[in-house]
N, C-alpha and C positions, 0 to 999 in steps of 0.2 A: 836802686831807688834813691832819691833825691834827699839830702838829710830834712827838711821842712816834712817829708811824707813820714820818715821812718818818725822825728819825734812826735807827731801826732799819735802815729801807728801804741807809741810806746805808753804816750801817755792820753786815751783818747779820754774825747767828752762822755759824761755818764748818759749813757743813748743806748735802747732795748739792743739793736742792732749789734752792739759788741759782741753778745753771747754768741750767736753766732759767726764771728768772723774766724776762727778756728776752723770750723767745717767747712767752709768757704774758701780757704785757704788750700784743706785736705783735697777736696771734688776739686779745686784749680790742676791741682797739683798731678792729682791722679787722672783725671778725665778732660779735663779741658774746657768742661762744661758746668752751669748749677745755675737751679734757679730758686733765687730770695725770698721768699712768701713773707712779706709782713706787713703790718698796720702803715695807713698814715702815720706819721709821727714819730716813728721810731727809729729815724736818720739814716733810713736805708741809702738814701741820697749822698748824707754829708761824707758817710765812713766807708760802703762797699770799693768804691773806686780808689781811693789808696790803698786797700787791700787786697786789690786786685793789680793795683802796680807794682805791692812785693811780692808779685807771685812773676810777674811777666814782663819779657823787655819789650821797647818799644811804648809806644804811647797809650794811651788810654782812654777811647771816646766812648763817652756816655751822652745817650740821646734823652731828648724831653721831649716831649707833645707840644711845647708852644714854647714865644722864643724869650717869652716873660717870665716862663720857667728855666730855660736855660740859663739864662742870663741872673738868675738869683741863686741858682743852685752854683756858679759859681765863684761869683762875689760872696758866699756864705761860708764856701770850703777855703778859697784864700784868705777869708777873713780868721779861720782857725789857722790858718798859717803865719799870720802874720805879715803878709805878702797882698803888693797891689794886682788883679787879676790883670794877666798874658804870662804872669812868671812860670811858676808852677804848674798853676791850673789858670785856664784861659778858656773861652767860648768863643763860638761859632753862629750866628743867625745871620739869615736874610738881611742883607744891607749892615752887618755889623759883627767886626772879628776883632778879638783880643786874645793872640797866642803871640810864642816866642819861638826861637830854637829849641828854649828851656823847656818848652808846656811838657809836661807828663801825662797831666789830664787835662781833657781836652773836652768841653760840654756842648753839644750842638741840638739842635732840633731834628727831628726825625728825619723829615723832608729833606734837611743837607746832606744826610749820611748817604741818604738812597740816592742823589745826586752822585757823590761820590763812587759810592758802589759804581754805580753804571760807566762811571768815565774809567776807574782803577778798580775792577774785579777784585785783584790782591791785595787792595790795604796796605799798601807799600808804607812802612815804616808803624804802620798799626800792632802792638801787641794783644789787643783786647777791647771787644766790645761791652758795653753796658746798656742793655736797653730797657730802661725803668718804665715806670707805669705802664704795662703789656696788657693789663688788665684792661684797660679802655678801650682797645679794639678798633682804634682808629685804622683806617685802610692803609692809609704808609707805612703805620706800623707793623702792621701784618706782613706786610709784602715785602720790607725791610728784613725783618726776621727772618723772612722763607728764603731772603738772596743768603742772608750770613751762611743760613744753615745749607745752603750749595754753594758754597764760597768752601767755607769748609769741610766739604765732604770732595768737594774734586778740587778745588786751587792752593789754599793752606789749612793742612790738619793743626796746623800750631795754632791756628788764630783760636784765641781762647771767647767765650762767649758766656757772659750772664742776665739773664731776664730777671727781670724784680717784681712783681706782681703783690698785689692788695688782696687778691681776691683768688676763688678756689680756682680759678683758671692755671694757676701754677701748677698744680696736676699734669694738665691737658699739655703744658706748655714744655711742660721738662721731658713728656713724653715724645714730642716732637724735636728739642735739643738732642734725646738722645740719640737718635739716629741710628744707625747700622753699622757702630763701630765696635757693640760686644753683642752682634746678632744672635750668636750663639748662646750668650748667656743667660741666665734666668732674669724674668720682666722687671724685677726690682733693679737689676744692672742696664737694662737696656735703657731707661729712663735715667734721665741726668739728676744728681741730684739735687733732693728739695733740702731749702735750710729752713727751718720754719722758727720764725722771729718772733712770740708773744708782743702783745701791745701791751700799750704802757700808758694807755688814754685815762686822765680821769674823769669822773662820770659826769654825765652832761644829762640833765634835766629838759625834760621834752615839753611844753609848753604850745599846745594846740589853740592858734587863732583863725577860725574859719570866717570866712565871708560872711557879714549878716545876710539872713534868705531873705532873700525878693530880689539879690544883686547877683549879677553872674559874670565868671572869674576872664571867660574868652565868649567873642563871640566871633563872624565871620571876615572880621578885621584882625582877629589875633586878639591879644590880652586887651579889657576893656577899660577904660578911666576911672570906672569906680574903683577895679582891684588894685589899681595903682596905685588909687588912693588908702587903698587897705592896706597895701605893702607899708608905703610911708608911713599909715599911724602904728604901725606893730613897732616898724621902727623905734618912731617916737617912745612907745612903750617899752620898748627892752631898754633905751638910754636910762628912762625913768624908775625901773626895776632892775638893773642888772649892774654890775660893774663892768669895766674894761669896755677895751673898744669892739665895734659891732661889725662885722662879717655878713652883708645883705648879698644874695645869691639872685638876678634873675636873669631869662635867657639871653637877653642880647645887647645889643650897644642901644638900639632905641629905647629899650625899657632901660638901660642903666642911666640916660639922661633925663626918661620920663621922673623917674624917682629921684633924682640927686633934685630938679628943680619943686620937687613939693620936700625936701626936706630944706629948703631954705627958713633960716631964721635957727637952725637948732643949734646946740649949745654944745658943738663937736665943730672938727675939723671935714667934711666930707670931703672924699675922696672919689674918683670913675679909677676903675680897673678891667682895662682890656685888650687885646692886642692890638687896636691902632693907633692905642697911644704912643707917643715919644717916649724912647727910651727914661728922658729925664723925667715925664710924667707917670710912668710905672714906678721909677724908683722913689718917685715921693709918696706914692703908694702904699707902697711895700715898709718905707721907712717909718720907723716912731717917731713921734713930735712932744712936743710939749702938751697939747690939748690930747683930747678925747676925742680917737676917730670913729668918721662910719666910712665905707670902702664896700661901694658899690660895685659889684662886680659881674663878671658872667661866669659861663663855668670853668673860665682857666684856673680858678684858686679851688676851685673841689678837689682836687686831691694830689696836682704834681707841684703844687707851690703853697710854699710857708709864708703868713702874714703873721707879720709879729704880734702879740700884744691882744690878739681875740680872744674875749670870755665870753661874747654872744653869737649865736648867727640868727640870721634871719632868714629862711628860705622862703620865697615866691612860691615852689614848689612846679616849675619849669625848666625845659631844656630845649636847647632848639638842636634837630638833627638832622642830617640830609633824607628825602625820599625822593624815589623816583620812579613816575608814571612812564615806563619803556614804552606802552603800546601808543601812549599820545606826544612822547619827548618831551614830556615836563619834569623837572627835575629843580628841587629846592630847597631850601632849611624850612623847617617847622616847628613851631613852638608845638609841644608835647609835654605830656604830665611826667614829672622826675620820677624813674624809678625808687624802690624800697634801696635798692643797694646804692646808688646814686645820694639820695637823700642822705642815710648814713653814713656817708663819707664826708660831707658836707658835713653835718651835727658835730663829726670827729672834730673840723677846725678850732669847736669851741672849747676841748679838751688838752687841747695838748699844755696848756700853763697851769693848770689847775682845773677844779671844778668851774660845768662851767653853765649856759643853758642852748637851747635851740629853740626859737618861735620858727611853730610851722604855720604855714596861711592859708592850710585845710584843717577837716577834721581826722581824729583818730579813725571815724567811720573809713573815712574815703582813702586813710595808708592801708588798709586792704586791700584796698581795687588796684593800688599801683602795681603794675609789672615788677617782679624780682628783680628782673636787670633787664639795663638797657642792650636793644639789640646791635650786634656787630657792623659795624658800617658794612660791612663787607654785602652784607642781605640787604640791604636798605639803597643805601650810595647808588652815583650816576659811578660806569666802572670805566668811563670812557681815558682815564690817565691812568687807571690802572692798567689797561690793557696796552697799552701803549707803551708802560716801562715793562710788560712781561714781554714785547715785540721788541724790543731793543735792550732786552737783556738776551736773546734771543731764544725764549722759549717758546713751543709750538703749542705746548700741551700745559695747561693751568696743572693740571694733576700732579705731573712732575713735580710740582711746589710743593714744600712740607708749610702748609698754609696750616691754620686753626679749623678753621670753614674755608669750604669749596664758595666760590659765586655763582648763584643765581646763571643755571645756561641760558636763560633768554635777557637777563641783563648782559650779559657775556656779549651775545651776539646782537645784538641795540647799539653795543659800543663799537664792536668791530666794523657796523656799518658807517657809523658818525667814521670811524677813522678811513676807512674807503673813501667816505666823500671827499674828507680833508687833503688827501692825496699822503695820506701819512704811512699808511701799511699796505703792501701788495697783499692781491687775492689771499696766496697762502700763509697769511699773519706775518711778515718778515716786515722791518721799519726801514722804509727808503729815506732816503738824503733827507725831504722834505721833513718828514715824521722825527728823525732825530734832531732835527731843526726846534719842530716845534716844542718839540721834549728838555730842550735843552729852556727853554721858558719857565719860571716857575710861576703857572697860572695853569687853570685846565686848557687842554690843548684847544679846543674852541677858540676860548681868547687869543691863546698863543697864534693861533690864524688870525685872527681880527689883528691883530700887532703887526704882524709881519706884512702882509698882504694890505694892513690898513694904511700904514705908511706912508704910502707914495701918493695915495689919493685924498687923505684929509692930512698930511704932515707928520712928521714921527713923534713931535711934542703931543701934539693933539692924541696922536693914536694910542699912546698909552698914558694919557687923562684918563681916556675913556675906558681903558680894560682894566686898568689899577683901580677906578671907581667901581668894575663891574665883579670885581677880583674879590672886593667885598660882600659885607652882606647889607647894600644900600637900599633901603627903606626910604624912597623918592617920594617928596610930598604931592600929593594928587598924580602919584607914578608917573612924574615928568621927569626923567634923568640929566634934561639938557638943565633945568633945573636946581639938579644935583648935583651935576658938573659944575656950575655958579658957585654953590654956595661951597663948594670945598674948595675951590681957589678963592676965597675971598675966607672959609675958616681961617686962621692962623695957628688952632690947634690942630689943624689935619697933617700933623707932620710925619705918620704911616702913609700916609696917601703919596706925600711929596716924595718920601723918601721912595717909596715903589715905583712912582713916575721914572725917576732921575735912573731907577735900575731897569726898567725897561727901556727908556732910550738907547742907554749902554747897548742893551741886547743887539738893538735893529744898528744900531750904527755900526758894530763889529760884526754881524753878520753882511754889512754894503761892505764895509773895508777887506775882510777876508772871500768876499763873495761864494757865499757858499748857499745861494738862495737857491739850489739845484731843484727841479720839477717847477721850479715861474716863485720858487718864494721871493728870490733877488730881484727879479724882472719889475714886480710891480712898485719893489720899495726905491728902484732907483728910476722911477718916473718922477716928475714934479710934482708937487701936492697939489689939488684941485682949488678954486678961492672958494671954496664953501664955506658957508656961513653954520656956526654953532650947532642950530636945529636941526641941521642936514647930515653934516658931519658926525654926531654923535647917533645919528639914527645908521647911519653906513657899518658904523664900526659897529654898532650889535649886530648889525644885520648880515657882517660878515662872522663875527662869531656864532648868531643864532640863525641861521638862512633858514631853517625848521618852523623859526617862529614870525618871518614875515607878515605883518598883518593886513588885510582889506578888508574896509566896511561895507558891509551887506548890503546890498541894493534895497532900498524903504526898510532898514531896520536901523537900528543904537550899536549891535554886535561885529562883531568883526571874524573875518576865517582866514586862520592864519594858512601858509603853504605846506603844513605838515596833515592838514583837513581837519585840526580840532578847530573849535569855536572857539571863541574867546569875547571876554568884555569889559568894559570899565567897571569899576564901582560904581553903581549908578546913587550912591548916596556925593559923592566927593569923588566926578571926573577930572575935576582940573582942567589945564588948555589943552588937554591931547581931545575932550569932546568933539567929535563930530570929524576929525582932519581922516580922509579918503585913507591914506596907509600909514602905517606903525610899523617899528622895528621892535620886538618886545625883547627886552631884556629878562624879566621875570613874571611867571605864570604860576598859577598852582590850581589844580582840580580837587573840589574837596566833593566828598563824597555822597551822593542825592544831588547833583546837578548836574545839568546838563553842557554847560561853557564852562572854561575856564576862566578864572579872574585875574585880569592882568592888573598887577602888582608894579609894575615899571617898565614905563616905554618909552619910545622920542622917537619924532617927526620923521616921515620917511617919504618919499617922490617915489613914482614909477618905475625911471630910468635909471635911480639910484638901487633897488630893488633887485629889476634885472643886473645889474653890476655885479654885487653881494650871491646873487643867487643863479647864476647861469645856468649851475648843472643842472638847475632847476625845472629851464624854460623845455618844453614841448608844444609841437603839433599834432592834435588827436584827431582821425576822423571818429565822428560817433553816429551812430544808429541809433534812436531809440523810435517806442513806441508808447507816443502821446496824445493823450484825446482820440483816440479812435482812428491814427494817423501813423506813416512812418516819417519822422521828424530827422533828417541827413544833413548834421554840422561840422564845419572844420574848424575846431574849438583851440586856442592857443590857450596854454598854460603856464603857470608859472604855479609850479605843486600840485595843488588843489584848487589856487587860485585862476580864473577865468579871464583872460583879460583882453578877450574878443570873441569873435565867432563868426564862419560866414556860411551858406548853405550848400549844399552838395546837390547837385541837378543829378549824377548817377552815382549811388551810394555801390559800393559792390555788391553781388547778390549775398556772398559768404553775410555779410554785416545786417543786408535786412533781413537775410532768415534768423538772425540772431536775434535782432529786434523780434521780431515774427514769433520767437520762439519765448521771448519773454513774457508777450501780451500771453500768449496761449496758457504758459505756467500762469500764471497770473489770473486769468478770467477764467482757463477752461478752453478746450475743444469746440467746444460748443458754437465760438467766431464764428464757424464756417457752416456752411447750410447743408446739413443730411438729409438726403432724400430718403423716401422706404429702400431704394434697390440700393443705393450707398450705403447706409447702414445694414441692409440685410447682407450685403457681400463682405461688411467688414467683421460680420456679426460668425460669418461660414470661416473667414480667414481665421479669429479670434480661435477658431475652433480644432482645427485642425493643427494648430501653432503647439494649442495644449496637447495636441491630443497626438500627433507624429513628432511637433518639433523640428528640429532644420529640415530641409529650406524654407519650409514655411514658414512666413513673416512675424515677430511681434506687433502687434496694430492696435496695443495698450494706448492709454491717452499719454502714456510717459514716453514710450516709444515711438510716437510718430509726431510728438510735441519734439523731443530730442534729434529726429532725424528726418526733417524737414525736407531737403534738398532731396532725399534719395527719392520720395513719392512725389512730390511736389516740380520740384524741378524747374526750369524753366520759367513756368509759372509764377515762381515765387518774384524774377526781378521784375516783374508787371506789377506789383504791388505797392502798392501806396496807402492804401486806407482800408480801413471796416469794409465798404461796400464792395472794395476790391476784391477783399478775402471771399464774402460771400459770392462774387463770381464764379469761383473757381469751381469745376464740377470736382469735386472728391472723389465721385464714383472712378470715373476715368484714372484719376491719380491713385486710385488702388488699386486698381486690375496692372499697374506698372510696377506694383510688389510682386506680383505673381512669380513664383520658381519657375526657368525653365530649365528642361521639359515636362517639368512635374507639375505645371499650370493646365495642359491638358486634359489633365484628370479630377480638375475641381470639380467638374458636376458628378462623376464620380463617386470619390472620397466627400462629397459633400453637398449632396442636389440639394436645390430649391427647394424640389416637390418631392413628395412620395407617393406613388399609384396602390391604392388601397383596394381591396374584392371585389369592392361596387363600381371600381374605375373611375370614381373620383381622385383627382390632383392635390393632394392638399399639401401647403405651404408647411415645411418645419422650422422650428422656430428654434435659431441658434444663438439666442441671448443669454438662457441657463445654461449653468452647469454642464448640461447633458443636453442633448437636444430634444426636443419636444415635439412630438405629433400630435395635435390636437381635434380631434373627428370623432361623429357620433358612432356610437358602439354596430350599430346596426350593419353600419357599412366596412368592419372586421369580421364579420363571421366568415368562417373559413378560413381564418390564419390558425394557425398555430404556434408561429414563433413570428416575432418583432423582428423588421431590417435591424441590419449591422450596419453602420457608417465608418469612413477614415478604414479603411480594408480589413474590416470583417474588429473592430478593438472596440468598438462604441456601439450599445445597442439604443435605438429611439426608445425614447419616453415619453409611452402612448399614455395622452390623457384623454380616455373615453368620455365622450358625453353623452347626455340625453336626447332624445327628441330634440327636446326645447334649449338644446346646445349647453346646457348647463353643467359641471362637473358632476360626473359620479362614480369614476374610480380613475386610479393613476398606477399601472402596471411596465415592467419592460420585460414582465414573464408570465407570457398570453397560457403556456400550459398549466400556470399553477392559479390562475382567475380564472381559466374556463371550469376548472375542477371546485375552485373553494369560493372566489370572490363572486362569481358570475352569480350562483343561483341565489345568493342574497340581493345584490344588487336587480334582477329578473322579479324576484318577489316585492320588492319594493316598487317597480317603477311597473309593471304591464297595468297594474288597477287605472293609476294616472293616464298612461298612454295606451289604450286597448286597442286602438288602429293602427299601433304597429306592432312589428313580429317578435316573438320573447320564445324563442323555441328551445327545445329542452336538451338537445344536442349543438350547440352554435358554433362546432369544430366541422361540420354539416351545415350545414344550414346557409340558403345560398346568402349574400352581404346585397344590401338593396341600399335608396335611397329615400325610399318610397313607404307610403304605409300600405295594411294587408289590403284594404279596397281602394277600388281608382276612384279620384274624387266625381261628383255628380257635375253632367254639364250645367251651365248655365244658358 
């Protein structure tokens, strides 16, 4: 260890964190593994990582959530040293490194480590991880964590590893460091150890300012002007009531400038705190001045970064987080009410110098209703870069991961398709040439396709304009991006934006020089760039990273349907100049919940030709069948998604496609299209019958069965069909006797006659629509049976419904022995007084069956 490290070690700053670094020390020593549990505040930050550099050689990277954090947690620790930061201790961010040979500790943002990871598995010259705030649940950090802890278990057992967590997630987390290296031992060993750090917060007074009622806080634009306004006067009011400088918390870079320009005129220094500021403009941030600051921020200072000098905060009481709709491909930040654990992290800011307060901008009522803690990216988040670093770390199976939370399997598989399209992963999840290409970008691989492939057709300057602009989280005024492209070449403080620009070119210009464009990424970047003009150009390059969300405006409507088949629209309060233009390339969408479209949020101008360009895999030829108006309607529809973008007609559709059509009307309306005759339906009615009643071969001739299997009765017939009157052409009769079993259609009258010959030698019709089948004849003309036909070979007996003279019911038997004995002479004493001219005899198992009454009628 470096002598600046040990005399810190010797003589540290009075910080809760010391008490612990003994047992921290011990678990290094012995296990190789611990993880930190302690408060904001209590320097887990400044002191663990020199204490972990006397335990281990080699270097010592500790990761941060953002690069505003990295980059202060190490200017704080060499500032205890004594030392300008690359000596000792040095960081690592996106677009910006200060180490040495010398660095020991070494601070980087998450995102860099897991970069790393993937290029050097082994951590060659690494003696130890530190990956602080775990608590937050950010997706790299999860996935980061799950490579160390197989890094460690198959590549180096040495690599030592410690997580630092805020919150009871330390539990969960030490359980998962500890891994299966004392399998055997009892569960308090198997889990890595916890060091548990008391806080050291003083108390902070909670000071409830709720919106006056009649105003409200968001509406379907996001947070509304008034509560902006509300923010800014609580403001005002903590300068006015509180000491020290003030800590305003809200979710995003729009809202940190809506608020910085209504606190104009106050009697402080304000401040913007965010990740796209210049490095030099965070550090004037973070720094103390002469005046009294306010240091408007978002959520990067909740809890992995110390600002000097705060006795107040202010909370909005928002956060913006990613969601994402898999089944429509919308995916976006959302402003969202701050969790209870969230918020208290926050209040902490105002504690750590002394007592101190927090204005909240709800009420006491409404900290109930908030969520305990915010949910894991992991459940929420688009996973399409995640799966792509599990593809090119080369796992097949997410489970393998010693993850916190598993992901969502149908986010899982959402993303695996986005990466099929890209050409980034084969079928069976493995990252081809391409996909490591893209991976090597640090942007979601979407854009990283718009960059690469955008290249050669709108220029490489231009192409990552547009994806570093997209890279953020840009809030386009009347969702004109091309717009937004303006105004940030023409900001002078957009120097996150510039500095992104200038590392994307890098990317595509050593990807042309080493030519490694392998599956067409090179191909297209060492074409000449198109002359396309701004509007065109920025609508290309979303439309090659979002080719899902192409848009076309609806034939006589305002709306648009993009090629993924959701709807989508403008804000119809504030279109801006994208109103009315034929196609959009949308960069951002969000479906909120009781509506029907989605609301596009940012787009730019998009042509036809440019469309098809971006989206090829897109384009199809459909032949379609349907049945419309009473018609079969045969088109050969071009697409592009969902989008239509011709059509011409089919003079012969195949038959397969109209009995499909055919079979749709029929779900749809009913059987009923087609014209039944009585001897059509009575033969479908005997089929019906003997299906139930024997079963194979004979037919199903349900309305679901001969609606589902068209072709087999139908036949022929069906390619003659064009329309309603067509259907009603067709004889049905004919086309169900072509269901008949053979040989066993021979025996339909049979198993199933028309008619049944009754005593009197009358013919009467049985009716095979019930149940059971039905004879329906006056009593007179059964005398002399004693038992009822059998149908279907002797299994089903008719069910005689006896009538009267006057044909009217008066009894319902299929067991003639037990109503000639008990029903008969009720029924006989009821009905002879009514009908005394016909025969009621006392025996009618005798008794010959007539038609006739007992006298012949008189001539005329």
């Amino acid at each position: 260890m470096s002598d600046p490290l040990r005399s810190l070690l010797a003589a540290p700053p009075d910080l809760p964190v010391t008490a612990g670094l003994a047992a921290l020390d011990e678990a290094l020593r012995t296990r190789g593994v611990a993880v930190v549990h302690a408060p904001p505040g209590t320097g887990k930050t400044t002191l663990v990582p020199p204490a972990v550099a006397a335990v281990v050689a080699g270097r010592v990277v500790v990761t941060q959530p953002s690069r505003i954090a990295a980059r202060a947690a190490a200017r704080r620790l060499a500032h205890l040293l004594g030392e300008p930061v690359g000596e000792t201790v040095g960081y690592s961010v996106r677009g910006d490194r200060k180490t040495s040979r010398r660095t020991r500790i070494e601070v980087v943002t998450t995102g860099l480590l897991l970069r790393r990871v993937q290029h050097d598995p082994e951590l060659a010259g690494v003696g130890a991880v530190v990956l602080d705030e775990v608590h937050e649940r950010h997706l790299d950090a999860d996935l980061t964590l799950a490579l160390l802890i197989d890094i460690r278990a198959n590549l180096r057992e040495d690599l030592s590893l410690v997580a630092m967590s805020a919150t009871i997630e330390a539990e969960r987390t030490a359980a998962l460091l500890g891994g299966d290296d004392v399998a055997d031992g009892p569960d308090d060993l198997r889990a890595a150890p916890v060091i548990n750090v008391p806080g050291a917060l003083h108390p902070v007074q909670a000071v409830w300012c709720p919106l006056p009622a009649g105003s409200r806080r968001t509406d379907d634009r996001g947070i509304t002007p008034a509560f902006h306004d509300h923010v800014a006067a609580t403001v005002r009011r903590a300068l006015a009531e509180h000491e020290g400088d003030v800590l305003v918390f809200v979710p995003g870079v729009g809202e940190v400038d809506a608020t910085m320009r209504r606190l104009a005129g106050v009697d402080a220094s304000v401040h913007a705190l965010h990740g796209r500021l210049s490095g030099a403009e965070q550090d004037r941030a973070l720094s103390e001045g002469p005046r009294r600051r306010v240091i408007v921020s978002t959520a990067v200072a909740e809890s992995s970064l110390t600002v000097p000098g705060v006795r107040v905060v202010v909370d909005a009481g928002f956060s913006r987080e990613p969601r994402t709709d898999h089944r429509r491909g919308l995916s976006s930040l959302v402003t969202v009410a701050v969790s209870r654990a969230a918020a208290e992290q926050r209040a902490g800011r105002a504690g750590r110098l002394g007592p101190g307060a927090v204005l909240r901008c709800w009420s006491e009522a409404e900290q109930a209703h908030l969520a305990a803690h915010p949910e894991p990216e992991i459940a929420t988040a688009d996973l399409t870069a995640f799966t792509l670093e599990l593809a090119c770390w080369g796992s097949r199976d997410v489970r393998d991961l010693a993850l916190l939370d598993q992901p969502p399997v149908h986010a899982l598989s959402a993303a695996r398709q986005v990466l099929l399209d890209l050409g980034a992963i084969t079928e069976d999840g493995r990252a081809t040439p391409r996909g490591r290409v893209i991976a090597g970008v640090p942007v979601d691989p979407r854009l990283a396709r718009a960059l690469i492939d955008g290249a050669g057709l709108v220029g490489v300057r231009r192409a990552a304009e547009v994806v570093a602009m997209l890279s953020e989280d840009v809030r386009a005024p009347g969702g004109d991006l091309v717009a937004a492209l303006r105004s940030l070449r023409a900001d002078k403080r957009a120097g996150s934006w510039r500095s992104q620009v200038t590392r994307l070119e890098a990317i595509v210009k050593e990807q042309r020089v080493e030519k490694r464009g392998a599956d067409g990424v090179d191909g297209r970047a060492s074409r000449d760039a198109r002359a396309l003009t701004d509007d065109v150009a920025v609508g290309l390059v979303v439309a090659l990273a979002h080719p899902d969300r192409i848009a076309r405006k609806r034939s006589g409507g305002s709306s648009y349907l993009m090629t993924s088949g959701t709807g989508a629209a403008l804000d119809p309060r504030d279109p801006g100049p994208l109103a009315g233009l034929e196609w959009l390339a949308v960069g951002d969408a969000v479906r909120r919940s009781g509506e029907r479209e989605a609301r596009i949020r940012a787009a730019a101008p998009l042509t036809e030709d440019l469309a098809l360009e971006a989206a090829g895999s897109l384009w199809t030829e459909v032949d379609e069948v349907s049945w419309t108006g009473g018609r079969v309607l045969a088109r050969r529809r071009t697409l592009l998604g969902a989008i239509e973008l011709g059509s011409v007609s089919l003079s012969d559709p195949p038959t397969e496609a109209v009995a499909a059509a055919i079979r749709g009307a029929l779900e749809s309306d009913g059987i009923g299209l087609f014209v039944w005759s009585e001897a059509a339906t009575a033969l479908r009615a005997r089929l019906d019958f003997l299906h139930r009643a024997l079963g194979d071969p004979w037919p199903d001739v349900s309305d679901a069965a001969l609606t589902q299997d068209l072709q087999s009765w139908l036949g022929p017939q069906l390619a003659r069909v064009r329309s309603a009157q067509d259907l009603r052409r067709i004889d049905v009769g004919a086309a169900l006797r072509a269901l008949l079993p053979w040989p066993q259609a021979g025996r339909l009258d049979v198993l199933a006659p028309e008619r049944a010959e009754v005593p009197s030698g009358s013919s009467v019709r049985i009716d095979y629509s019930q149940e059971q089948p039905v004879l329906a004849v006056r009593l007179q003309e059964v005398f002399g049976w004693t038992s009822v036909p059998v149908l279907a070979d002797g299994r089903v007996p008719l069910l005689l419904h006896l009538l009267s003279p006057a044909r009217r019911p008066a009894a319902v038997t299929a067991d003639l022995e037990s109503f000639w004995d008990n029903g008969y002479p009720g029924v006989r004493a009821d009905l002879r007084g009514r009908y005394p001219k016909h025969p009621w005899p006392d025996d009618p198992r005798s008794a010959p069956a007539t038609r006739r009454t007992n006298t012949p009628r008189a001539r005329r």
